[in-house]
N, C-alpha and C positions, 0 to 999 in steps of 0.2 A: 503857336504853330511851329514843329518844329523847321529846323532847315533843311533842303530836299536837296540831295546829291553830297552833302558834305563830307569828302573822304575822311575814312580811319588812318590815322599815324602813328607812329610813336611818339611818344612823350615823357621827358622825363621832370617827375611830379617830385615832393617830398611830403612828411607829416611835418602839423607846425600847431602850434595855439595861436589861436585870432588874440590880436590886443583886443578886440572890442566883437564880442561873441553877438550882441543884441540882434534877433532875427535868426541866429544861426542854431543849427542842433546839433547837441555834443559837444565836447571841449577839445579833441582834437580835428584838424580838416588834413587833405591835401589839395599842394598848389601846385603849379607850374613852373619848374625854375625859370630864371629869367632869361632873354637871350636866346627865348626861343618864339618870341613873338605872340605869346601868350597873357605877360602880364595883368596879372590883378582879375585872371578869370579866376572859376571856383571851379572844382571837379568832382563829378557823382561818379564815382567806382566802389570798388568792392570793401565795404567795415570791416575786412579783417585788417589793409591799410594802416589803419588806426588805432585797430583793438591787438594785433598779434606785434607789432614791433613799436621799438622807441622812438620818441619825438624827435623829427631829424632824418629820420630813414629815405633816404634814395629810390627811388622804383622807375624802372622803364614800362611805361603802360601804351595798349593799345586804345588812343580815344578820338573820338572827333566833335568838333563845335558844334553845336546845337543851340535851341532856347526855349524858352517857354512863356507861354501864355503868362502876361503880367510881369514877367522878370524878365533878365539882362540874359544875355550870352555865357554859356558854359560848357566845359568840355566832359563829355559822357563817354565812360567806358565799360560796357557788361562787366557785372560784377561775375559771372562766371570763367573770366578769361585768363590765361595764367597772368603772372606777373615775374619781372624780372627786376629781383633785390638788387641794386648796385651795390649801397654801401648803411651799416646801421650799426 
């Protein structure tokens, strides 16, 4: 069930490789830098993320907490939304 009323914010996310991929799809993710009260969530936004720039890339993204049935807490941002590169 997802969560009801959870505002959208900004967030600033990066690309990285999981040490330990098991469970997870693909070999690149982004996360949530830390320091913003996010730690150790995962983020579903847009695979160009991933697939258009290098491991390491900065992005300020529009997303908000959510969760899903069977799983933990994570932050969701339409993949159709722009994205703002800080730094790669």
């Amino acid at each position: 069930m997802a969560k009801i009323n959870q505002p959208y914010q900004l967030v600033v996310v990066e690309s990285f490789i999981p040490e330990k991929a098991s469970g997870l799809h693909g070999a690149v993710h982004i996360r949530p830098l830390s320091g913003q009260g996010m730690d150790g969530l995962h983020v579903e936004c847009s695979k160009s993320l991933t697939r258009d720039y290098p491991i390491g890339t900065k992005f300020r993204i529009r997303a908000k907490l959510t969760d899903r049935e069977g799983s933990g807490d994570f932050l969701y941002s339409f993949h159709g939304w722009p994205v703002e590169v800080l730094t790669f």
